[in-house]
mmCIF file as Biopython writes it, N, C-alpha, C and O atoms, coordinates in Angstrom:
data_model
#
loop_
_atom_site.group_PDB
_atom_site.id
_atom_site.type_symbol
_atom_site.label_atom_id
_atom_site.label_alt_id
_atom_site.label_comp_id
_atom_site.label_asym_id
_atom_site.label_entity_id
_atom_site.label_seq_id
_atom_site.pdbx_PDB_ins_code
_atom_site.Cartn_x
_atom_site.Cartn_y
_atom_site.Cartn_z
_atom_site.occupancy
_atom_site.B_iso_or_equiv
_atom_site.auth_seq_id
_atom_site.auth_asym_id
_atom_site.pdbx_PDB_model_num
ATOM 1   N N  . UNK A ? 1  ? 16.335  10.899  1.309   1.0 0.0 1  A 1 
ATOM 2   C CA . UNK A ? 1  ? 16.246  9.801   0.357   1.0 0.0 1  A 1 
ATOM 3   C C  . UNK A ? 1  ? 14.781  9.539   0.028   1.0 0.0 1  A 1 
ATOM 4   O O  . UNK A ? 1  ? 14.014  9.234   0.941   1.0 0.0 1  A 1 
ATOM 5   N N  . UNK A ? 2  ? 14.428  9.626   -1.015  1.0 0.0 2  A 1 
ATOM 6   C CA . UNK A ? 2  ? 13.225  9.743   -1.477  1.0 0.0 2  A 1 
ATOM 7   C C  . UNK A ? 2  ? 13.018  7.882   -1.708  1.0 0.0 2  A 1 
ATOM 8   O O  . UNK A ? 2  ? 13.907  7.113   -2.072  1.0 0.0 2  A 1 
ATOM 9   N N  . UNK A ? 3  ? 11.191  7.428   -1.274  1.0 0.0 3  A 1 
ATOM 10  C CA . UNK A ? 3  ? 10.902  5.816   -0.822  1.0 0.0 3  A 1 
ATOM 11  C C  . UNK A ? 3  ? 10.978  5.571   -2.833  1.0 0.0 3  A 1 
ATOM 12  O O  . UNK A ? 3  ? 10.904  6.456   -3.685  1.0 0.0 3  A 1 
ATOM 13  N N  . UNK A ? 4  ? 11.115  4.332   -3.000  1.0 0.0 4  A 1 
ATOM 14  C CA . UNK A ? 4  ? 10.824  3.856   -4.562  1.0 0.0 4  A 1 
ATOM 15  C C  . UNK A ? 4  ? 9.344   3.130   -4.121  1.0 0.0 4  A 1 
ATOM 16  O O  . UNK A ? 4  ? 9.306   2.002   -3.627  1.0 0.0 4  A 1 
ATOM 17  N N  . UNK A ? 5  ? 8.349   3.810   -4.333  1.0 0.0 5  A 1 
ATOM 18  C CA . UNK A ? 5  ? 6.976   3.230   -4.240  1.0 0.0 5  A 1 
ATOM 19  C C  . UNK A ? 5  ? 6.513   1.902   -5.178  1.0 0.0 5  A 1 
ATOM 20  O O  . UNK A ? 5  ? 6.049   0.805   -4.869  1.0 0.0 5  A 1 
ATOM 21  N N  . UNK A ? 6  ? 6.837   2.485   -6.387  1.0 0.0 6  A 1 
ATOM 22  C CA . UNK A ? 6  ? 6.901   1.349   -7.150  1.0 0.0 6  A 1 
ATOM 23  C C  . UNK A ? 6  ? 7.440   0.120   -6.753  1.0 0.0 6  A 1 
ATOM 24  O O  . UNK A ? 6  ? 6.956   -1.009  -6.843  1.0 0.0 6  A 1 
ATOM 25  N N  . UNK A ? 7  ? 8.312   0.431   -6.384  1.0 0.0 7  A 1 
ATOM 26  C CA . UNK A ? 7  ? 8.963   -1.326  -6.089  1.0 0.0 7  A 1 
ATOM 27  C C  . UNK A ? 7  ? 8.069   -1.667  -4.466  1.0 0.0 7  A 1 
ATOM 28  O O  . UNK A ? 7  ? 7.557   -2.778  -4.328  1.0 0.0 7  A 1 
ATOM 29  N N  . UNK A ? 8  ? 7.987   -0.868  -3.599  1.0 0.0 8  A 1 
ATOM 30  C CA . UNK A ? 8  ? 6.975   -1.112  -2.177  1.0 0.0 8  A 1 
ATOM 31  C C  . UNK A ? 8  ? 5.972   -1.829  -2.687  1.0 0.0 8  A 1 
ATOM 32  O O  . UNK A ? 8  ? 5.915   -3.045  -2.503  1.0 0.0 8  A 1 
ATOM 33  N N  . UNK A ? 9  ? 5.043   -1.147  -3.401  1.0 0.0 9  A 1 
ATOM 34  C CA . UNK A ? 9  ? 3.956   -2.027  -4.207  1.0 0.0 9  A 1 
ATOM 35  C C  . UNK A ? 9  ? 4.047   -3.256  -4.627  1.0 0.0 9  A 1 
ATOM 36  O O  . UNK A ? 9  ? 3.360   -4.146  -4.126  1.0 0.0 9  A 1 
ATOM 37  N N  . UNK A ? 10 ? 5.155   -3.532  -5.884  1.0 0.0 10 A 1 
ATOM 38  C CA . UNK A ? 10 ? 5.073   -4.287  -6.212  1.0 0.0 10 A 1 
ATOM 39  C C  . UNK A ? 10 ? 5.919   -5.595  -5.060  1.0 0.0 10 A 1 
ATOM 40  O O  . UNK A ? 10 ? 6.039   -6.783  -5.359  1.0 0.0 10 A 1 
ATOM 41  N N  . UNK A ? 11 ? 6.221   -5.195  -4.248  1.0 0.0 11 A 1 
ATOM 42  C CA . UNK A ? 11 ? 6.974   -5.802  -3.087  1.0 0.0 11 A 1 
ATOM 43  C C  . UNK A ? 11 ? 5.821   -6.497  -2.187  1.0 0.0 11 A 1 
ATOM 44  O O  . UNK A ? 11 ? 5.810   -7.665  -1.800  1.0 0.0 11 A 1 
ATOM 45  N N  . UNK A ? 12 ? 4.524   -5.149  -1.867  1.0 0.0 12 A 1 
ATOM 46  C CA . UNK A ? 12 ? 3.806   -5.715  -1.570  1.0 0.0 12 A 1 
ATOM 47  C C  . UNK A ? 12 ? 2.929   -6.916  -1.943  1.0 0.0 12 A 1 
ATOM 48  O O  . UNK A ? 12 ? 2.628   -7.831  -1.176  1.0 0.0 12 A 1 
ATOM 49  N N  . UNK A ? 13 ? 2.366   -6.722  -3.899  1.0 0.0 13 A 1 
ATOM 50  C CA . UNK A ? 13 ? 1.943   -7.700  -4.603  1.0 0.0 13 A 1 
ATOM 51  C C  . UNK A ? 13 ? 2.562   -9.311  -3.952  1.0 0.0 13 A 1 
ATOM 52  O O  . UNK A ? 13 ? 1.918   -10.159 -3.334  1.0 0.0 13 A 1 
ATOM 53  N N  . UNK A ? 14 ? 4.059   -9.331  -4.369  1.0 0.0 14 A 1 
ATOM 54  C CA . UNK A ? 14 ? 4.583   -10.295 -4.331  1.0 0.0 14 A 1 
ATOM 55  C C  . UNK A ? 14 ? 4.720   -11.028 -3.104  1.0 0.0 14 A 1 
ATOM 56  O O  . UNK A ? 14 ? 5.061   -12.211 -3.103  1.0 0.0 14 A 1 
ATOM 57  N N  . UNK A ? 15 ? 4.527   -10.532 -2.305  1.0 0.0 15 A 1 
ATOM 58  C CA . UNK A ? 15 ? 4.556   -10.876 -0.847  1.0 0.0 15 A 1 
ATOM 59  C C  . UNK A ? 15 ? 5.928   -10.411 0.048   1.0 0.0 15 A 1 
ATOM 60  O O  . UNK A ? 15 ? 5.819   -10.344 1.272   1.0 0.0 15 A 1 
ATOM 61  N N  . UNK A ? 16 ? 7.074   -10.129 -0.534  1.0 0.0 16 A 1 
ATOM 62  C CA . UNK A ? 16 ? 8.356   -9.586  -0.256  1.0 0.0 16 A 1 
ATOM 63  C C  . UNK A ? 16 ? 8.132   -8.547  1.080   1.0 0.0 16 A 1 
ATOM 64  O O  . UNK A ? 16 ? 8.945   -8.331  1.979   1.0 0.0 16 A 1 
ATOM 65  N N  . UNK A ? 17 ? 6.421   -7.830  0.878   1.0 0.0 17 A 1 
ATOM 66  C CA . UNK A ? 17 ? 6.396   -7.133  1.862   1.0 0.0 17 A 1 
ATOM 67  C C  . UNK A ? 17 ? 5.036   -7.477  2.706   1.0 0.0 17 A 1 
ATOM 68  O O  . UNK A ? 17 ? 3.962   -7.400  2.109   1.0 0.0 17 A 1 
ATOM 69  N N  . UNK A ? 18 ? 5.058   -7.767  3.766   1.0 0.0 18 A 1 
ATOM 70  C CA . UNK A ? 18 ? 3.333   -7.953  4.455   1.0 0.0 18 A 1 
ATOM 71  C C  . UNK A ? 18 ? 2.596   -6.875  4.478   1.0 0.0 18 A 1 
ATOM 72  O O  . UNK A ? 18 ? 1.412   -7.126  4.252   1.0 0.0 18 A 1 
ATOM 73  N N  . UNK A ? 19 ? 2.917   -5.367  4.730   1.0 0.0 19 A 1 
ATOM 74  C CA . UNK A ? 19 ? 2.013   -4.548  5.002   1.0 0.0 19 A 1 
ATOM 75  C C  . UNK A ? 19 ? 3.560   -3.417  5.061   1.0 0.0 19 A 1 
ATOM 76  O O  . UNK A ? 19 ? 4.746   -3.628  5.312   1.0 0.0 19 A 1 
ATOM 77  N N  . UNK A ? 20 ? 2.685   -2.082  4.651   1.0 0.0 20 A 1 
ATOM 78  C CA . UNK A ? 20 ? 3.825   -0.507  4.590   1.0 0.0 20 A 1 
ATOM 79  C C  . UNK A ? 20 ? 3.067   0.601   5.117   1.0 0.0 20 A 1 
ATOM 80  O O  . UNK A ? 20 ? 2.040   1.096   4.653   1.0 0.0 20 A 1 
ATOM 81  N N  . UNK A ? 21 ? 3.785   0.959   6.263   1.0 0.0 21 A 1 
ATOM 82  C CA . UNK A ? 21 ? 3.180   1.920   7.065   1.0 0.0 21 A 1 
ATOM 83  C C  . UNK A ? 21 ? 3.548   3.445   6.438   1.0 0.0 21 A 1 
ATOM 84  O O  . UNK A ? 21 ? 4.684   3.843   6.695   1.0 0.0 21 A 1 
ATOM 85  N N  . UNK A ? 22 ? 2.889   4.118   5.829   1.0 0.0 22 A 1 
ATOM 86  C CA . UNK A ? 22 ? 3.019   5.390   4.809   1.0 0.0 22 A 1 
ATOM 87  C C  . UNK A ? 22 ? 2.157   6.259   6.146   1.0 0.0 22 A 1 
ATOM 88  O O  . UNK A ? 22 ? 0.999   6.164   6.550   1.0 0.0 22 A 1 
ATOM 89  N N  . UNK A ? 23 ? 3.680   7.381   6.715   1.0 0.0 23 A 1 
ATOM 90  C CA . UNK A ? 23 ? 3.013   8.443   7.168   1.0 0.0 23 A 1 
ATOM 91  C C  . UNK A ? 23 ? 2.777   9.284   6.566   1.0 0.0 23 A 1 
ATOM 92  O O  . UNK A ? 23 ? 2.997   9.297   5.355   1.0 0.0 23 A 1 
ATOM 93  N N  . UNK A ? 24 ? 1.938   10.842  7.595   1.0 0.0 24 A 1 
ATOM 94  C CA . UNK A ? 24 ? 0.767   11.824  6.564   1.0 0.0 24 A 1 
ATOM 95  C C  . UNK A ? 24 ? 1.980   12.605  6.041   1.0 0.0 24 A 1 
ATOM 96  O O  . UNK A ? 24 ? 1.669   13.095  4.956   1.0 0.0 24 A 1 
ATOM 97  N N  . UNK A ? 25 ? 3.235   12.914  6.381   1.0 0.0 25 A 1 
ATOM 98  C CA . UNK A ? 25 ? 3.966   13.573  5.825   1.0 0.0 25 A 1 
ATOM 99  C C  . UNK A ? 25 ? 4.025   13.089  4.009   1.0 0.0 25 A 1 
ATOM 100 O O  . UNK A ? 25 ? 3.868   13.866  3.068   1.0 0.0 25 A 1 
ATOM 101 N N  . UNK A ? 26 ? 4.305   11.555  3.921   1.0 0.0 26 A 1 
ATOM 102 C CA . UNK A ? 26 ? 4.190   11.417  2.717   1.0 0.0 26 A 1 
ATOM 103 C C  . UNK A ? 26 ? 3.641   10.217  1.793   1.0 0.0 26 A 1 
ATOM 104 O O  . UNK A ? 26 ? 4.144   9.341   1.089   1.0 0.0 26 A 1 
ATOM 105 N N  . UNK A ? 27 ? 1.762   10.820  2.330   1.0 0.0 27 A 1 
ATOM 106 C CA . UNK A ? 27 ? 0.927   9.879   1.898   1.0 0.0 27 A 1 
ATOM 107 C C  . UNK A ? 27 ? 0.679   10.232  0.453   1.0 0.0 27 A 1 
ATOM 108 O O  . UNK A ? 27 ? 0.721   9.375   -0.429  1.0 0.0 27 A 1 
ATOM 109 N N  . UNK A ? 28 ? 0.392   11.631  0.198   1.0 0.0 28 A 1 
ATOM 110 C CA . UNK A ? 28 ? -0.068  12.233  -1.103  1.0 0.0 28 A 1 
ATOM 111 C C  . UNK A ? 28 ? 1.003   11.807  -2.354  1.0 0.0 28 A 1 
ATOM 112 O O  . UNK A ? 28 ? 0.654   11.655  -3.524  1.0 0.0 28 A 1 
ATOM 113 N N  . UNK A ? 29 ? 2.558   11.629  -1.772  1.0 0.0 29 A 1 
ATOM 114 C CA . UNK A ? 29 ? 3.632   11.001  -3.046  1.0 0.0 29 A 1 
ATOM 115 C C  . UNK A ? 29 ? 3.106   9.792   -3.133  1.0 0.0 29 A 1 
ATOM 116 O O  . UNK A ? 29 ? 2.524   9.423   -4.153  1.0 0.0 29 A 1 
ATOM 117 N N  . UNK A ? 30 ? 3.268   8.955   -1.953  1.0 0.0 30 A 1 
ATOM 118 C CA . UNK A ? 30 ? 2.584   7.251   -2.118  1.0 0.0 30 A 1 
ATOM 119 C C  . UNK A ? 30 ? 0.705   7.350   -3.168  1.0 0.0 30 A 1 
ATOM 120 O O  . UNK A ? 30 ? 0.457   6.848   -4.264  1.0 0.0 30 A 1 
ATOM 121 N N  . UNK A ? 31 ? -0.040  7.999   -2.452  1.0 0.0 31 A 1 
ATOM 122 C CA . UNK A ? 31 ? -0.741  8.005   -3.216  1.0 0.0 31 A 1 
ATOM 123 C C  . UNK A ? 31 ? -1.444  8.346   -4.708  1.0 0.0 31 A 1 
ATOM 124 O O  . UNK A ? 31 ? -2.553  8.088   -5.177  1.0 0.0 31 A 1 
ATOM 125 N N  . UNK A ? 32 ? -0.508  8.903   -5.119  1.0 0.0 32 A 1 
ATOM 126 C CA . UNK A ? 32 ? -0.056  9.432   -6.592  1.0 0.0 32 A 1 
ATOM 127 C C  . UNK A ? 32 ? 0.687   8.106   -7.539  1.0 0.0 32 A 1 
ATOM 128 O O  . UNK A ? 32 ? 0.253   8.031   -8.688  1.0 0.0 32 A 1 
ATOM 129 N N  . UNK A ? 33 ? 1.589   7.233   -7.208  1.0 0.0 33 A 1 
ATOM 130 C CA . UNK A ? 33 ? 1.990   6.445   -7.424  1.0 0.0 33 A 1 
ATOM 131 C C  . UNK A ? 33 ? 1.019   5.251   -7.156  1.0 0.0 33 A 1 
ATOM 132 O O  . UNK A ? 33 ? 1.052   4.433   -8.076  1.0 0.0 33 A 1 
ATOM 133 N N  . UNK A ? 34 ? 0.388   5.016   -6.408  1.0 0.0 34 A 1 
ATOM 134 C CA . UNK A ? 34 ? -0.429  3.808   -6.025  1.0 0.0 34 A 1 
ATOM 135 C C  . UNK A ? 34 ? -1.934  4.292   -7.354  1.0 0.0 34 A 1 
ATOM 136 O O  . UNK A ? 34 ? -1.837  3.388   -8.184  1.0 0.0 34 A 1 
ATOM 137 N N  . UNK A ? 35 ? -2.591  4.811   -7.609  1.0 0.0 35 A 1 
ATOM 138 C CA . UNK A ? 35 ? -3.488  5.213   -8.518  1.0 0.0 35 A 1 
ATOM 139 C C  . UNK A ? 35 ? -3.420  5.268   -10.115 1.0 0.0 35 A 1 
ATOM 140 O O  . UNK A ? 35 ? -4.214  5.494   -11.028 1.0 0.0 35 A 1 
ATOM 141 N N  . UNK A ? 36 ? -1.235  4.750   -9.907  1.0 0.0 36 A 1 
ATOM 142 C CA . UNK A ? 36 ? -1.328  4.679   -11.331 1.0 0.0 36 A 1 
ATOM 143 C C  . UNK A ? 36 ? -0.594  3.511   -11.568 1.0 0.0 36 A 1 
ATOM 144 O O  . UNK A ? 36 ? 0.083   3.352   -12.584 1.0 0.0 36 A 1 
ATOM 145 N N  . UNK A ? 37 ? -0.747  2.360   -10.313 1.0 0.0 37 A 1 
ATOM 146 C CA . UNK A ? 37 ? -0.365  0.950   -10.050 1.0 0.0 37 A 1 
ATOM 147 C C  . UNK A ? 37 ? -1.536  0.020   -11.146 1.0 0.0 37 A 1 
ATOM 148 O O  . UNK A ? 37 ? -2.717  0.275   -11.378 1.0 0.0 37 A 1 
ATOM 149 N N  . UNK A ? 38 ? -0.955  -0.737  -11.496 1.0 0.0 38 A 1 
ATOM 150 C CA . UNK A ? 38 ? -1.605  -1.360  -12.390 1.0 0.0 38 A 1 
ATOM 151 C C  . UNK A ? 38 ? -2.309  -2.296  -11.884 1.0 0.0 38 A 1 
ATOM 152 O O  . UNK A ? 38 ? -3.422  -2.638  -12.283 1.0 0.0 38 A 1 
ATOM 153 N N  . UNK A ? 39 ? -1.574  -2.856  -10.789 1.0 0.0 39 A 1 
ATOM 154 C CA . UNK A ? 39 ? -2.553  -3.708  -9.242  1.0 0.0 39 A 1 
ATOM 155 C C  . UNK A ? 39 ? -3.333  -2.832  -8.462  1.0 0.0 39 A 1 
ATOM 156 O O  . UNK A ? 39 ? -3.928  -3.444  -7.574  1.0 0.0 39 A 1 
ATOM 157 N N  . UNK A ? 40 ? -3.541  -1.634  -8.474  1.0 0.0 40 A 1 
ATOM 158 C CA . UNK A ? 40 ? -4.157  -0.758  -7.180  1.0 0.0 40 A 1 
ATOM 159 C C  . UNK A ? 40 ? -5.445  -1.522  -6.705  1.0 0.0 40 A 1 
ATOM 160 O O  . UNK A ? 40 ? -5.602  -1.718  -5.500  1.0 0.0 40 A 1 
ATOM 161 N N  . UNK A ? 41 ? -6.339  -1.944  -7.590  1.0 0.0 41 A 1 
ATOM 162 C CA . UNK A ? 41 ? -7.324  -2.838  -6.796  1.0 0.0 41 A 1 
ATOM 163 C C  . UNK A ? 41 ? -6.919  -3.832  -5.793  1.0 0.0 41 A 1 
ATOM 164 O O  . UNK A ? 41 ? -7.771  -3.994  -4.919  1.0 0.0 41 A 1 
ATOM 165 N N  . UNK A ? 42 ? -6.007  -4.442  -5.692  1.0 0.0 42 A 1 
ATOM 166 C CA . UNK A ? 42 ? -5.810  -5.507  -5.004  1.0 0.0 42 A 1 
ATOM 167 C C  . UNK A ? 42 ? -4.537  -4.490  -3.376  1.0 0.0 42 A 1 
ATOM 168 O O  . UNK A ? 42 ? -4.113  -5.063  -2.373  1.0 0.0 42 A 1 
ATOM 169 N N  . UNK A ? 43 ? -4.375  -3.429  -3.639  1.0 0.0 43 A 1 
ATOM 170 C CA . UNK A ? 43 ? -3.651  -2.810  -2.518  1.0 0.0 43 A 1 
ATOM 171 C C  . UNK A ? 43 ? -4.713  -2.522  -1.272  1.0 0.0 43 A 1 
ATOM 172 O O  . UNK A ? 43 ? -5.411  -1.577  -1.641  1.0 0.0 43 A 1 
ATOM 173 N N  . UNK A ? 44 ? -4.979  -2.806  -0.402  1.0 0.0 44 A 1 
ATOM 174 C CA . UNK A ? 44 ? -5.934  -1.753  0.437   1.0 0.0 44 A 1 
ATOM 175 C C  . UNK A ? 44 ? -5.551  -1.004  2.001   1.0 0.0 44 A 1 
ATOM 176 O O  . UNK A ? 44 ? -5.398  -1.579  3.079   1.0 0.0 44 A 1 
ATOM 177 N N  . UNK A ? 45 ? -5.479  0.174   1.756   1.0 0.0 45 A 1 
ATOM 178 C CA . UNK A ? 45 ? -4.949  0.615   3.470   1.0 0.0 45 A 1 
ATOM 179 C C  . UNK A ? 45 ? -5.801  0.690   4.014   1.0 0.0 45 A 1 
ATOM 180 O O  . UNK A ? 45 ? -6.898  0.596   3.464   1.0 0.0 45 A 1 
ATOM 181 N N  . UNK A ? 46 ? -5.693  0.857   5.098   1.0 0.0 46 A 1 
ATOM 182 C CA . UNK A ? 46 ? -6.296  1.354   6.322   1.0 0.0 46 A 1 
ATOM 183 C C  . UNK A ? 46 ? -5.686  2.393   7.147   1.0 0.0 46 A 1 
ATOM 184 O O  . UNK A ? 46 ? -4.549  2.336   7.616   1.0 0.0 46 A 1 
ATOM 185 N N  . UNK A ? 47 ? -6.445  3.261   7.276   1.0 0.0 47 A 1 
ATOM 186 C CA . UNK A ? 47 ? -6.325  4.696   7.931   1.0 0.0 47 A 1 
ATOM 187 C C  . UNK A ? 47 ? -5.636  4.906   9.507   1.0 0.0 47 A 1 
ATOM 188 O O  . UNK A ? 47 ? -6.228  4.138   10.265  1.0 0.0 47 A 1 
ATOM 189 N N  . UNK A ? 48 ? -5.065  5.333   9.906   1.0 0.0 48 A 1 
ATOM 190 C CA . UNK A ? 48 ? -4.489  5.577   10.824  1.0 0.0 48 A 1 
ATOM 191 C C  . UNK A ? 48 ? -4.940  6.231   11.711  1.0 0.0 48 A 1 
ATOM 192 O O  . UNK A ? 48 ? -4.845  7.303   11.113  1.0 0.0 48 A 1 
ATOM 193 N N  . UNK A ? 49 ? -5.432  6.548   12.817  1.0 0.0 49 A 1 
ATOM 194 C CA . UNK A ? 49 ? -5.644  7.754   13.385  1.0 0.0 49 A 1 
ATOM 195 C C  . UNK A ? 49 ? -4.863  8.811   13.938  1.0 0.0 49 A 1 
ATOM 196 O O  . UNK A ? 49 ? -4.168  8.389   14.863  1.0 0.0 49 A 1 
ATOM 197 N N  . UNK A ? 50 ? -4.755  9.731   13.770  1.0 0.0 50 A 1 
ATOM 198 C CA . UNK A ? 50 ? -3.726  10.719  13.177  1.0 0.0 50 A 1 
ATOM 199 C C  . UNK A ? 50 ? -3.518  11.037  12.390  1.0 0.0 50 A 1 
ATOM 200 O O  . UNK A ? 50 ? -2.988  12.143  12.284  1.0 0.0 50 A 1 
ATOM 201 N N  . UNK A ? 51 ? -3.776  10.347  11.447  1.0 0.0 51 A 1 
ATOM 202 C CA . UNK A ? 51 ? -2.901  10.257  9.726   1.0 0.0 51 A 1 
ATOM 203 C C  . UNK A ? 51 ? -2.018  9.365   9.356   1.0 0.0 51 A 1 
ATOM 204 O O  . UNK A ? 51 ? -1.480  8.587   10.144  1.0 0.0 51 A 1 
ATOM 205 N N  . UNK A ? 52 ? -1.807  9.408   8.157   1.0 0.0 52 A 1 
ATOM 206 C CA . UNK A ? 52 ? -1.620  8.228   7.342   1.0 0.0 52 A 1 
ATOM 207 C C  . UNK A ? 52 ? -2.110  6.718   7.203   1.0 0.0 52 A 1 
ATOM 208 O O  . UNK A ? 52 ? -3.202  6.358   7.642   1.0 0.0 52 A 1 
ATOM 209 N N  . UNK A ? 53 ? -1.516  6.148   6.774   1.0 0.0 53 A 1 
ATOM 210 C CA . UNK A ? 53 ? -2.320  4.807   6.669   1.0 0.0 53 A 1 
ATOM 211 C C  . UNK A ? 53 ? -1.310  3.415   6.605   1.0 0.0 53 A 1 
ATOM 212 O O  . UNK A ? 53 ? -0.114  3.646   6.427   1.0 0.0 53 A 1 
ATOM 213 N N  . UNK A ? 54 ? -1.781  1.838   6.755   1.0 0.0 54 A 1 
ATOM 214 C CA . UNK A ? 54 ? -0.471  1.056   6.561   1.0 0.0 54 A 1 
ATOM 215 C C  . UNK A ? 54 ? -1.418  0.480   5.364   1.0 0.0 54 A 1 
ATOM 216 O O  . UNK A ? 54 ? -2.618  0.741   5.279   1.0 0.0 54 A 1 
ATOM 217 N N  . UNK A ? 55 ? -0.748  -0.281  4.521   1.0 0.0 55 A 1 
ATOM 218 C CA . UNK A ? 55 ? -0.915  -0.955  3.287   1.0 0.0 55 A 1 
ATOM 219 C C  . UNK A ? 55 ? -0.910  -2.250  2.957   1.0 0.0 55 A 1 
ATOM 220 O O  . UNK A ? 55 ? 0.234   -2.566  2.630   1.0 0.0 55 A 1 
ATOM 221 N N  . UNK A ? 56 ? -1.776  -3.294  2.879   1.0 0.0 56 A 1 
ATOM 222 C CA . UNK A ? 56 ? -1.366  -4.348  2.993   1.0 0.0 56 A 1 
ATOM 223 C C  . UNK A ? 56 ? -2.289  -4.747  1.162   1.0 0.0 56 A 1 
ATOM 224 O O  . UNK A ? 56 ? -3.182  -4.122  0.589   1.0 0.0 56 A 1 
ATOM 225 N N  . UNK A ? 57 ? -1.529  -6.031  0.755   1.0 0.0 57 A 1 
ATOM 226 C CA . UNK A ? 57 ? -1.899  -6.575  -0.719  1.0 0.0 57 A 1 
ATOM 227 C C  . UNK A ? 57 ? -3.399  -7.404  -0.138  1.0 0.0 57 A 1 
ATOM 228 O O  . UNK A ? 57 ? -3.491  -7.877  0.994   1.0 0.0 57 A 1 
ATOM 229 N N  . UNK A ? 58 ? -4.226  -7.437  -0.918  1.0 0.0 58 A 1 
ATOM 230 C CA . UNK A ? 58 ? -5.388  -9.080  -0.874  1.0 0.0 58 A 1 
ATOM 231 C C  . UNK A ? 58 ? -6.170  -9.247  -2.166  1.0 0.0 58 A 1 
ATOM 232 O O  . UNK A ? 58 ? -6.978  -8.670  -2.894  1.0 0.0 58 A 1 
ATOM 233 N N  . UNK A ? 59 ? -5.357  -10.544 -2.012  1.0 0.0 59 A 1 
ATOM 234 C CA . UNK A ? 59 ? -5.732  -10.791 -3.388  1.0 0.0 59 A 1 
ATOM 235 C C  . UNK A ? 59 ? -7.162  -11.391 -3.573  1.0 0.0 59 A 1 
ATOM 236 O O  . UNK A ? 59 ? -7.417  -11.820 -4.698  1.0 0.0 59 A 1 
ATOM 237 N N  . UNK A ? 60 ? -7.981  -11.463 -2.756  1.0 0.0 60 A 1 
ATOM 238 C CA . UNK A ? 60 ? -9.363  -12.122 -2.964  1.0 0.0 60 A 1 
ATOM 239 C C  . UNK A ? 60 ? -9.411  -13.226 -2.106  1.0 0.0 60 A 1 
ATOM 240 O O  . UNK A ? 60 ? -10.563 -13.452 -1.735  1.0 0.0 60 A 1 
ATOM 241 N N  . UNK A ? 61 ? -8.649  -13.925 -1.700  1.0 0.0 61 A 1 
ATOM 242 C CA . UNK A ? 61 ? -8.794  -15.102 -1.857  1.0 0.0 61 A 1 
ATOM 243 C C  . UNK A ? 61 ? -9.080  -15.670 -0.203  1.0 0.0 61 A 1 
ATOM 244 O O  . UNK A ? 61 ? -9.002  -16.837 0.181   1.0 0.0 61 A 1 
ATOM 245 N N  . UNK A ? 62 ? -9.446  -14.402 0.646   1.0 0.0 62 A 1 
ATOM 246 C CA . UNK A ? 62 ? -9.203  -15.039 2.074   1.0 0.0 62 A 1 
ATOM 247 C C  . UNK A ? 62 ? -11.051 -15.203 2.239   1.0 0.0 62 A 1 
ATOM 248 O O  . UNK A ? 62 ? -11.882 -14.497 1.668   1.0 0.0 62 A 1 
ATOM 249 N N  . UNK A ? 63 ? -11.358 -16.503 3.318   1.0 0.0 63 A 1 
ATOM 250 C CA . UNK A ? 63 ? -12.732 -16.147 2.986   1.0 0.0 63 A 1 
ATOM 251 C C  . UNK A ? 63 ? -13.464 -15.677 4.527   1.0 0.0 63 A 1 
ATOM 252 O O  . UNK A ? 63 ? -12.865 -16.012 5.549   1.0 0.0 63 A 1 
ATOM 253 N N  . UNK A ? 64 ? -14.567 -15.018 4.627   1.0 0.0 64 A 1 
ATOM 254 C CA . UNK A ? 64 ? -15.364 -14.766 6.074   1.0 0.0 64 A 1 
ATOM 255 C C  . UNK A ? 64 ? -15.801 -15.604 6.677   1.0 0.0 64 A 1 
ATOM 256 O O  . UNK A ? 64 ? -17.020 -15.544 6.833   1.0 0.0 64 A 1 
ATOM 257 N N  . UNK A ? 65 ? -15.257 -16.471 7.142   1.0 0.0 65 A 1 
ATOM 258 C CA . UNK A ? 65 ? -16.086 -17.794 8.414   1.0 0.0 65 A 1 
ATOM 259 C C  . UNK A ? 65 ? -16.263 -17.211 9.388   1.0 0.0 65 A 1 
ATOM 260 O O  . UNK A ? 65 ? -16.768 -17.772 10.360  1.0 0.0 65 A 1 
#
């Protein structure tokens, strides 16, 4: 069953999702789809060690104290 990225994303945007753990098997489909997200600025992962990465939305708004 192939993931609907599109909707993950926009799942993520909305808050529906906190964070999406995309393994290396199938980061390169997620990342093909995420580059042509119309939000992609506001997506940011973080790398895994091993591979792949999890995904979480920020919208700006958290601040550094």
């Amino acid at each position: 069953m192939a993931e609907d990225y599109q909707k993950i994303l926009d799942d993520l945007r909305t808050g529906k999702l906190k964070e999406y753990d995309v393994e290396m098997d199938h980061f390169m489909e997620f990342q093909h789809v995420l580059m042509n997200y119309q939000y992609k600025k506001s997506i940011v992962g973080e790398a895994k060690r091993g591979g792949g990465a999890v995904y979480h939305f920020d919208d700006g708004s958290r601040s550094n104290n």
